[in-house]
C-alpha positions in Angstrom: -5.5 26.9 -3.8 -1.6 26.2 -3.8 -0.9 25.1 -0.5 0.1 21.1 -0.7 -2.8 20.2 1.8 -5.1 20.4 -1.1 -3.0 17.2 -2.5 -3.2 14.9 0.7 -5.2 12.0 -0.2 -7.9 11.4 2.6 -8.4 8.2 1.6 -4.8 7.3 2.8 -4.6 10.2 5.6 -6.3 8.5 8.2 -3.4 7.2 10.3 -4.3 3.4 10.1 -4.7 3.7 6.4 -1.7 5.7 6.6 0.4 3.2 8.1 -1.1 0.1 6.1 -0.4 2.0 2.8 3.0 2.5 4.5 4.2 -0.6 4.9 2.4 -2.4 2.0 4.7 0.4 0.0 8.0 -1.6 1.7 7.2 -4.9 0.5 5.6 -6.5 -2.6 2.9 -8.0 -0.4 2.2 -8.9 2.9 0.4 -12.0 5.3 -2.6 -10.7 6.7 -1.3 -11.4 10.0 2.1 -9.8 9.8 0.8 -6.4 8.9 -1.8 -6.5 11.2 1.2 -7.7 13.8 3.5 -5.2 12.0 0.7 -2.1 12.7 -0.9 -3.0 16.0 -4.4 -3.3 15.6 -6.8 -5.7 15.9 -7.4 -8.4 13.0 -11.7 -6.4 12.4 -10.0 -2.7 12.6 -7.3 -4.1 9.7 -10.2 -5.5 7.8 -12.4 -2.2 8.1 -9.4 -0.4 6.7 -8.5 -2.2 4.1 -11.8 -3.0 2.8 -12.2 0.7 2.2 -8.5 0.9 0.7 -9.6 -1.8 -1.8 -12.2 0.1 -2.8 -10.4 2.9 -3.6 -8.4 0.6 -5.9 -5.0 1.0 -4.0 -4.9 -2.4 -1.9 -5.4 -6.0 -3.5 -6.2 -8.4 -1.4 -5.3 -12.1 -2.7 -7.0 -15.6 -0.2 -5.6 -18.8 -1.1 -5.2 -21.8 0.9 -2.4 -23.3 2.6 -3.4 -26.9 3.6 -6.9 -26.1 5.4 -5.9 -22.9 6.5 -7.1 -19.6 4.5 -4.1 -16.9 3.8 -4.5 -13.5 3.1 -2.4 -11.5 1.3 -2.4 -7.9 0.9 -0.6 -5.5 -1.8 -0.3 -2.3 -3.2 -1.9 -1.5 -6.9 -0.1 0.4 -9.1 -2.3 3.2 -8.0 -2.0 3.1 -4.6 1.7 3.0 -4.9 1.1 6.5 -6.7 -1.3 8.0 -4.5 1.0 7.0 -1.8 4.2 8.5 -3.3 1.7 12.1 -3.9 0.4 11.7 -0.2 3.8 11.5 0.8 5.2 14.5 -1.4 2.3 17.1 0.0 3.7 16.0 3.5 6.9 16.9 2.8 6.1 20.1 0.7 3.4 20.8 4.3 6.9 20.5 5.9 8.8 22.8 4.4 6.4 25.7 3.8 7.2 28.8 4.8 5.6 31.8 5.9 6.7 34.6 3.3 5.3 37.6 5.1 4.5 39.1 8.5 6.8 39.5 11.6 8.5 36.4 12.8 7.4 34.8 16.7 11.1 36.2 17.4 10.9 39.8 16.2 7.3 40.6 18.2 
């Protein structure tokens, strides 16, 4: 089993998870609000997915209070940051495979 699919991470695959992991990866951390803002989803689908993210270990997710009003704050862990970094390298490797043997589409 050599073909990079066998490294995608499913955890991070899904394409919500996928784009939180994203663009938690861009920043140190992120309001609540502006990623869910950032991503497009509704503020329950952005909880789902990064409940299950947390526990996987690659989101933290930090509440304090500003005034009255409860913040949330979202980051990578040093192991999401990783697992990202390996999702994204399978993609690229997926990418750029090649097929070594066989005719081409062109030459049937």
């Amino acid at each position: 089993m050599s073909h990079p699919r066998w490294e995608l991470d499913e955890t991070i695959h899904a394409p919500v998870r996928f784009s939180i992991v994203a663009a938690l990866a861009a920043v140190d951390s992120a309001d609540f609000r502006a990623l869910r803002d950032t991503i497009e989803v509704t503020d329950s689908a952005l909880s789902k997915q990064i409940s299950t993210l947390e526990a996987a270990g690659y989101v933290k997710v930090s509440k304090t209070f500003i005034g009255k009003r409860p913040r949330t704050s979202l980051s990578l862990t040093p192991a999401g940051r990783a697992a990202f970094e390996r999702h994204l390298r399978a993609l690229r490797e997926i990418a750029e495979v090649t097929v070594s043997e066989g005719p081409r589409a062109a030459d049937r």
